[in-house]
C-alpha positions as CSV (number, residue, x, y, z in Angstrom):
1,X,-13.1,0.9,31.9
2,X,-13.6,2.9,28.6
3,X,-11.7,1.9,25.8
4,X,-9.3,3.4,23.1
5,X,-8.5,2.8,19.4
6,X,-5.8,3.9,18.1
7,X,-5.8,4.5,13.9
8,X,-2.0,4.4,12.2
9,X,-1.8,3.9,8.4
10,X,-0.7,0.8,7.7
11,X,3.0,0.4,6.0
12,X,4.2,4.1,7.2
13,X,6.8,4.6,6.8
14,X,7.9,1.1,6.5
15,X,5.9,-2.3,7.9
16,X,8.5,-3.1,10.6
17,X,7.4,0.6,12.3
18,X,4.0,0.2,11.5
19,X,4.8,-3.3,13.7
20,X,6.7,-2.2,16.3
21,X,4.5,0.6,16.8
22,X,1.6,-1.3,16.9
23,X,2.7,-3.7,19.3
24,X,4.1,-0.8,21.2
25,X,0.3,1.4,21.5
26,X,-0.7,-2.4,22.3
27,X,1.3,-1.8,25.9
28,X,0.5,1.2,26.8
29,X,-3.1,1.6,26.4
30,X,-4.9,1.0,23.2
31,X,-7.6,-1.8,23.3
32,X,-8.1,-1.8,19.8
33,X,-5.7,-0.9,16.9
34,X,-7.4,0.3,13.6
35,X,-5.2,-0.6,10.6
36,X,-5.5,2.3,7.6
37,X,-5.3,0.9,4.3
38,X,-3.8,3.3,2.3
39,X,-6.3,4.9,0.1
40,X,-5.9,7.8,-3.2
41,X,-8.8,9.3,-1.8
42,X,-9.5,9.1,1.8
43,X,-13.1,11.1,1.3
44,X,-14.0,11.0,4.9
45,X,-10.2,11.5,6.5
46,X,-8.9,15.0,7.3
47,X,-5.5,16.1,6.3
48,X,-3.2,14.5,7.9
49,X,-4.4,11.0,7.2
50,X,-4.9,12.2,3.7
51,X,-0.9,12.9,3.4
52,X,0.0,9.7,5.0
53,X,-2.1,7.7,3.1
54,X,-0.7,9.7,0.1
55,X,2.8,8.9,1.2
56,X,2.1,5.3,2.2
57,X,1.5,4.6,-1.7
58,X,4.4,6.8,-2.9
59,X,6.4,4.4,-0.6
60,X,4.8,1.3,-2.9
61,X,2.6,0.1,-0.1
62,X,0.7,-2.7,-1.6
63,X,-2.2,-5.0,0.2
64,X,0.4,-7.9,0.9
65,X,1.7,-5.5,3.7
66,X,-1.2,-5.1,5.2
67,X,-1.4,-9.1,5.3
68,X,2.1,-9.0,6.7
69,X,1.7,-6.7,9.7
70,X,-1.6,-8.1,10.7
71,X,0.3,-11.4,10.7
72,X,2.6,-10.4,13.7
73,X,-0.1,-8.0,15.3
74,X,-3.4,-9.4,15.5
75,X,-2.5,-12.3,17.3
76,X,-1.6,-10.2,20.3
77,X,-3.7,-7.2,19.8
78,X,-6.9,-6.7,18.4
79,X,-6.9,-5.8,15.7
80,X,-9.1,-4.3,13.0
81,X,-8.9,-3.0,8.9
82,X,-9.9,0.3,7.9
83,X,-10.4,0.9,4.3
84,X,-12.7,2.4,1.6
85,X,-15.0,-0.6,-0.4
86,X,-12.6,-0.8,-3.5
87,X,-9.8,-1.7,-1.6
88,X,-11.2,-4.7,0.1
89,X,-13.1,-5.6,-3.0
90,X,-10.5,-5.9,-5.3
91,X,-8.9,-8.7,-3.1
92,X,-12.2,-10.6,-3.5
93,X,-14.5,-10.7,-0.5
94,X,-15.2,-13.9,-0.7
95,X,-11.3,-14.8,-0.2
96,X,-10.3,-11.5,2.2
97,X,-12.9,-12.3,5.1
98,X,-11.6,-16.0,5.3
99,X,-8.1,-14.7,5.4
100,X,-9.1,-11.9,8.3
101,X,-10.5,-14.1,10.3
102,X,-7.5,-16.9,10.0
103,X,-4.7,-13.7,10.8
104,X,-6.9,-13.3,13.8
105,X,-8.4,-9.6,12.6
106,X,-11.2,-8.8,14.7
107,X,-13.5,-6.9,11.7
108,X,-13.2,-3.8,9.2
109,X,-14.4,-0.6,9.3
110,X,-15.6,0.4,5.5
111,X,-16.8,4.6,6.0
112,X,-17.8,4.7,2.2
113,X,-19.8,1.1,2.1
114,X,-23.5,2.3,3.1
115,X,-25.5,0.2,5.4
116,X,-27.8,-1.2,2.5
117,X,-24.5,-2.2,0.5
118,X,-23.2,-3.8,3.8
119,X,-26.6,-5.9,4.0
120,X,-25.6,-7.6,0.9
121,X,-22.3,-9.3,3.3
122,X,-23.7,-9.8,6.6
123,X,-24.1,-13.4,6.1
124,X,-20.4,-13.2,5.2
125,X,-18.9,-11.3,7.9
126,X,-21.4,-13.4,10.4
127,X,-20.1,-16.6,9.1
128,X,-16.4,-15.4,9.3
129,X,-16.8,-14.1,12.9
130,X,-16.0,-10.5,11.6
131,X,-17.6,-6.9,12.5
132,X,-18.7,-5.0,10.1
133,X,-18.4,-1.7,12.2
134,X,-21.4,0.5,11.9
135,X,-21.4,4.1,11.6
136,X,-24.3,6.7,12.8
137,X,-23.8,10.1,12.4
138,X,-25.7,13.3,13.9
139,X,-28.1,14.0,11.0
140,X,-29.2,10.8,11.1
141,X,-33.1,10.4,11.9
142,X,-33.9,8.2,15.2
143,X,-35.8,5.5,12.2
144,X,-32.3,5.4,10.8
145,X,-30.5,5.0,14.1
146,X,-32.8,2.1,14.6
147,X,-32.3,0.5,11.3
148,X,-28.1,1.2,11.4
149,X,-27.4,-0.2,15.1
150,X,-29.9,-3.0,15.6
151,X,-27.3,-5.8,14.4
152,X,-24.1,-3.7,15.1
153,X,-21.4,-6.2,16.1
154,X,-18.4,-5.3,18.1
155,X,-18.9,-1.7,18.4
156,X,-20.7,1.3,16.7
157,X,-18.9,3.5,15.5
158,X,-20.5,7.5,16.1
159,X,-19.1,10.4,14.1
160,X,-18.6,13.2,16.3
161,X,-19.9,15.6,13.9
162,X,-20.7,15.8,10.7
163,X,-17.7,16.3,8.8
164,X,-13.7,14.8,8.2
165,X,-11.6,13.1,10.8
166,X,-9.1,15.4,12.5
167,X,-11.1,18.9,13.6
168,X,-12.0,19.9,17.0
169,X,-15.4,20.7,16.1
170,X,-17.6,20.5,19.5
171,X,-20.9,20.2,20.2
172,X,-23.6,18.6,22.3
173,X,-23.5,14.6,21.4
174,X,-25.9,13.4,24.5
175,X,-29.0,13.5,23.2
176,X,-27.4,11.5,20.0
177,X,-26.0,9.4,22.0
178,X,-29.0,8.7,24.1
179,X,-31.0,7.7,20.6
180,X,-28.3,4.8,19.8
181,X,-28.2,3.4,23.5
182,X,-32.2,3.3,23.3
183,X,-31.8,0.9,20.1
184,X,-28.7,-1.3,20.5
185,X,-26.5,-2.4,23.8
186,X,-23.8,-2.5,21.7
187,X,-20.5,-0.6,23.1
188,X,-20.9,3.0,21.0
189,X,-17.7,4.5,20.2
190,X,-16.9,8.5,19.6
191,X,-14.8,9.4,16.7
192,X,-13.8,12.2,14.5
193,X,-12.1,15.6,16.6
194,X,-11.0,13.4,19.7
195,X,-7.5,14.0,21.1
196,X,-6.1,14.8,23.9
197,X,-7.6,17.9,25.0
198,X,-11.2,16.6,23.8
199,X,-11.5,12.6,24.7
200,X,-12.8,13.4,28.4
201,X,-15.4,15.3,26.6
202,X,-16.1,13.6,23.9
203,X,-16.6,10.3,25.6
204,X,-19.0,11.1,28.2
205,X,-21.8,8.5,27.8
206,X,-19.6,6.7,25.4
207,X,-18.1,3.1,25.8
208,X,-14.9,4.4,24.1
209,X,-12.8,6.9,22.0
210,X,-11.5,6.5,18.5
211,X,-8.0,8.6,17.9
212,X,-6.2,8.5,14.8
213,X,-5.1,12.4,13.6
214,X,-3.8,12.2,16.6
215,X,-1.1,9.6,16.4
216,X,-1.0,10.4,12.7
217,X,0.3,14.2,13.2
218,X,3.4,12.4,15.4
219,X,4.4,10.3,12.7
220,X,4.2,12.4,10.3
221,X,7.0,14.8,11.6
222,X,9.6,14.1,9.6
223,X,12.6,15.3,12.3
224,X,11.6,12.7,14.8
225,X,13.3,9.2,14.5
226,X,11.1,6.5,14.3
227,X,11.9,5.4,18.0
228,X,11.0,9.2,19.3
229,X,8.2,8.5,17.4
230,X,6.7,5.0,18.6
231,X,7.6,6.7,22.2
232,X,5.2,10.0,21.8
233,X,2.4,8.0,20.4
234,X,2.8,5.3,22.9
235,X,3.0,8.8,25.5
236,X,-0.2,9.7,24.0
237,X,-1.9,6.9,24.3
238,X,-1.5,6.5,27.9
239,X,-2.5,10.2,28.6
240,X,-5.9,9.8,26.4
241,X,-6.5,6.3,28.4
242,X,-6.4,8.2,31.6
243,X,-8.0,10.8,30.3
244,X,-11.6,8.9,29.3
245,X,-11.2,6.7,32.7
246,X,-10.8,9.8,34.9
């Protein structure tokens, strides 16, 4: 069984949706919910992430939600924090990964934290039982591949393409994907560009798809209540689970 993660931007529009949406993808086919934290400058996000984490903070979403939702969700779905270095760094490493692991957060996923900067908190992730996801990309050399994946815990993360979350961008990933599997037996994951029309592509050879423009473009339509909402995402979700396992 391949598996999905969903991405939603934590606190929008409000931290009961964000809740009650999560627990709702949680039911209908996501294995893995990917918590945004909202970010001025999501540098490697496409657009529609970019305007929800934009309106996220014009809402006042502060770090203390993020805390709050995880609360209620992680303990019944698993559940990981997506966020660029200064946001988690600013609530003190050394105090956050403690806290993740006693909300019962499975690991974070830190796109603008290169792997030598991550090498500096293995010991701290290890000893908090928390993936630090890994990310290889297609201009990566095979020596790089190597170096990225050999300790990858919980799942490596493999851009698509080279580019932003959120295109459609295709192109031939087997051979890439063929260099990771050599190196690591660690589930490999495809992001960037996958929705519904793409995931049966994308995933072939993969362990698992990572959606978030996806869900993001649905919640970001401003004429839909926030139950028509929760229902087309949760719709979604269930058509790009059966999509990668058909």
């Amino acid at each position: 069984m391949k598996n999905l993660v969903a991405y939603i931007t934590s606190g929008y529009p409000e931290k009961s949706f964000s809740i009650d949406l999560a627990l709702a993808l949680g039911e209908n086919g996501v294995d893995t919910l990917e918590f945004g934290v909202p970010f001025s400058d999501p540098v490697a996000d496409g657009p529609l992430i970019e305007k929800a984490n934009h309106k996220a903070l014009e809402l006042g979403f502060k770090f203390s939600d993020l805390i709050e939702i995880s609360k209620v969700v992680a303990p019944k779905v698993d559940t990981l924090w997506m966020g660029y270095f200064n946001s988690f760094y600013q609530q003190d490493m050394q105090k956050l990964l403690p806290l993740a692991q006693e909300l019962g957060v499975h690991g974070l996923i830190i796109p603008d934290l290169p792997h030598e900067e991550a090498l500096l908190y293995r010991e701290l992730f290890e000893a908090n039982s928390l993936a630090n996801i890994s990310f290889v990309a297609p201009t990566d050399s095979k020596e790089r591949i190597r170096e990225v994946v050999t300790h990858a815990k919980k799942f490596i993360y493999m851009v698509a393409y080279t580019g932003i979350t959120g295109s459609g961008k295709a192109e031939d990933l087997q051979p890439f994907l063929q260099d990771i599997k050599s190196y690591s037996q660690t589930p490999v994951y495809v992001g960037f560009g996958v929705n519904a029309k793409t995931a049966k592509e994308k995933v072939k050879g993969a362990d698992g798809v990572i959606v978030g423009s996806a869900f993001i473009d649905i919640l970001l339509q401003e004429e839909l209540t926030h139950s028509q909402k929760i229902t087309r995402c949760s719709e979604l979700a269930k058509i790009i689970k059966e999509e990668i396992n058909s």
